[in-house]
N, C-alpha and C positions, 0 to 999 in steps of 0.2 A: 504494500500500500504506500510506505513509504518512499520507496524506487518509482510508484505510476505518479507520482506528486512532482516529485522532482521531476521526472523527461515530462508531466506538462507543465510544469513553471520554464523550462528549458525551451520546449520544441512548439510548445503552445495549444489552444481550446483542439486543434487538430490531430493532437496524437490519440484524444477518445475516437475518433474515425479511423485511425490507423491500426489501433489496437482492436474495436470492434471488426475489423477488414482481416486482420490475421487467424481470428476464433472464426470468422465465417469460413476462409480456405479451410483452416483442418477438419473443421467439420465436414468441409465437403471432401478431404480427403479421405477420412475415414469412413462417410459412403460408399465412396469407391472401392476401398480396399474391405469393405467387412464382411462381404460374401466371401472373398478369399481368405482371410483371416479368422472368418468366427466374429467380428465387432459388432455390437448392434445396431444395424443399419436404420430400425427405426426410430432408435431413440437421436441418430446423428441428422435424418431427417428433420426433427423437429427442431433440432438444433440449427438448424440449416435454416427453418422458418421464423425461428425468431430473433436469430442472428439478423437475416436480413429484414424483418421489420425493423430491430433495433439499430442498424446503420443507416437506413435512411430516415426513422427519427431524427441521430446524431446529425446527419447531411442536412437536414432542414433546420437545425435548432440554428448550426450554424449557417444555414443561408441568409436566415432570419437577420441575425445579429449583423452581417453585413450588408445591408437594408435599413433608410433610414425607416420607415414605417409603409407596412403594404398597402397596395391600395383596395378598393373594395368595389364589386360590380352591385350595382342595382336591378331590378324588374326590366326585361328588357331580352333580346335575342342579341347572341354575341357571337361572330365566325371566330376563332381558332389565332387566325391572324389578328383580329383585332380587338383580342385581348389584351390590356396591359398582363406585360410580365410580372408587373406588382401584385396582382393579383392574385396568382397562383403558385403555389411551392411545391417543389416534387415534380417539375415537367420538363423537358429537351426540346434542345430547337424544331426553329418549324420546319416541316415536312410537306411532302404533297401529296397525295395519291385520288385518283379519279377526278382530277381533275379542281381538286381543293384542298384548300390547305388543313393542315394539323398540328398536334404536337401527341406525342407521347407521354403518357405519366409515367413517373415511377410508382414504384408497387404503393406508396404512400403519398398522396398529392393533398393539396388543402385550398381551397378557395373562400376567401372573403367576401363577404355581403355588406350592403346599408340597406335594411329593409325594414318595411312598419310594423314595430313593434305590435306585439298579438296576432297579426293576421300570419292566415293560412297559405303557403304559397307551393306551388309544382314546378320543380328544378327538372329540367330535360337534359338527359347529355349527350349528344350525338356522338355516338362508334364510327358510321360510317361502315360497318360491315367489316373490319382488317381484325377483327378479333371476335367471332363470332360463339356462341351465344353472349351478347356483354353480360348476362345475369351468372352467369356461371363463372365469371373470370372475377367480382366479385362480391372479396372474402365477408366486407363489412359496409356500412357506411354511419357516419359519426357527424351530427347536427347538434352544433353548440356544446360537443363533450357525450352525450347522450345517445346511444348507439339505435338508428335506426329500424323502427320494426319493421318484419319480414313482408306484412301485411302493406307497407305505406312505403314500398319498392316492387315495380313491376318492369317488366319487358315488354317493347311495342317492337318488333324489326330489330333494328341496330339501334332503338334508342334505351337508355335506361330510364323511368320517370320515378321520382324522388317526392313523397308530398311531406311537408315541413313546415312548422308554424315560427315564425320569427320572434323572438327573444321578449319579454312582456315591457322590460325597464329597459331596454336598449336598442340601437339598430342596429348593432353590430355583429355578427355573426358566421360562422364558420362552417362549412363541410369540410368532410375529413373522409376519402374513399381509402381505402384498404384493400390491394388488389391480388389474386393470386399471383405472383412471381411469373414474368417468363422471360428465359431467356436464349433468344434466338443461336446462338454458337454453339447450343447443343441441340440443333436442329438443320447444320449443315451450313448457317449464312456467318458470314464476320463480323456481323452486328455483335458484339461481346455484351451490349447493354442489357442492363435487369430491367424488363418491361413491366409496365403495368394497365392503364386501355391507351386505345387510340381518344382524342378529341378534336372531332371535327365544328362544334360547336354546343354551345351553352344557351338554354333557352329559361328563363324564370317569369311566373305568371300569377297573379295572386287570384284563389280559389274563391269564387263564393259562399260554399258554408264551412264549418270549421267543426273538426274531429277532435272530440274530448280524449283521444288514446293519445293525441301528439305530445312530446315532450313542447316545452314551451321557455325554459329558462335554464341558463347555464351552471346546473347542481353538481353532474359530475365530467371529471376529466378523466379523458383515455390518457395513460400513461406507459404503455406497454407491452408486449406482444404477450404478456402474461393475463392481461385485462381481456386479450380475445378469445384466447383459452377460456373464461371463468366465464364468458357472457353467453 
């Protein structure tokens, strides 16, 4: 404890990313090798999943911090490209395919809001079809801390729709998708990147009646790839 103190007073906020980055190879090494050796390949799996939740956490914390403050989208249809990048944490540059633009998430992305306080609103997220079923890819989704029910995320096509009530005492407000992991260099392409969806655009719309099931204010925070476990 006292050696991880020192190399980050030394190396700096970035050796928690570098260190979380070395427990994800061996774990992944010890998948590999555990059929051959007898190691438990399932328990190196898991490890493997919350490894990389937990580094792209650390990735964000610090994207965060070098940011003077993000910005936040309102009610409204947004393409992909005309997003601000303030907006969103956990995403790579933009991309094109069929004809429009994108970006890819990582397996953990987060988008900011200013929206009216109390009301009911339907977040759309356009896939665009490069990752098909998007409900199946995923793992979670987290509004204001409060982990989305199963019942108030549906699938239409390629889109994902998300229904969410905005914050009672604030307009401030957060999604947080959690995606199963993909990574294309073990499926033959040089893309090395940990994927998480495609986004081709963002649509938000305020609902006329309002669901007493929705969470509505920011009571609890996800904290960790242990919190998805337990939920």
């Amino acid at each position: 404890m006292i050696l991880g103190r020192l190399i980050s007073a030394v190396v700096g906020p970035r050796w928690r990313l570098t260190k979380v980055s070395l427990r994800l190879a061996l774990a992944h090494c010890r998948f590999r090798i555990g059929q051959r050796f007898g190691c438990d390949r399932l328990q190196a799996f898991k490890d493997i999943w919350d490894l990389t939740i937990r580094k792209e956490m650390v990735r964000q914390a610090l994207d965060y911090k070098q940011t003077s403050a993000m910005s936040r989208l309102s009610a409204g249809t947004f393409e992909a490209d005309k997003i601000p990048l303030g907006c969103w944490l956990g995403v790579y540059g933009l991309e094109s395919a069929h004809g429009r633009a994108f970006r890819w998430t990582r397996p953990i992305c987060r988008w900011q809001w200013q929206l009216a306080p109390g009301q009911e609103f339907e977040l759309i997220l356009d896939t665009g079809g490069l990752r098909s079923p998007p409900r199946n890819q995923l793992f979670a989704a987290f509004w204001n801390g409060q982990r989305v029910a199963e019942t108030h995320i549906r699938e239409e096509g390629d889109r994902l729709h998300l229904t969410v009530r905005g914050a009672k005492t604030i307009r401030e407000n957060e999604l947080m998708l959690v995606c199963m992991p993909f990574t294309p260099s073990r499926h033959g392409s040089p893309d090395t990147r940990i994927l998480g969806l495609p986004i081709f655009a963002v649509v938000c719309h305020e609902l006329a009646q309002r669901s007493p099931a929705l969470p509505d204010e920011r009571e609890g925070r996800f904290q960790s790839g242990t919190d998805l476990k337990a939920a």
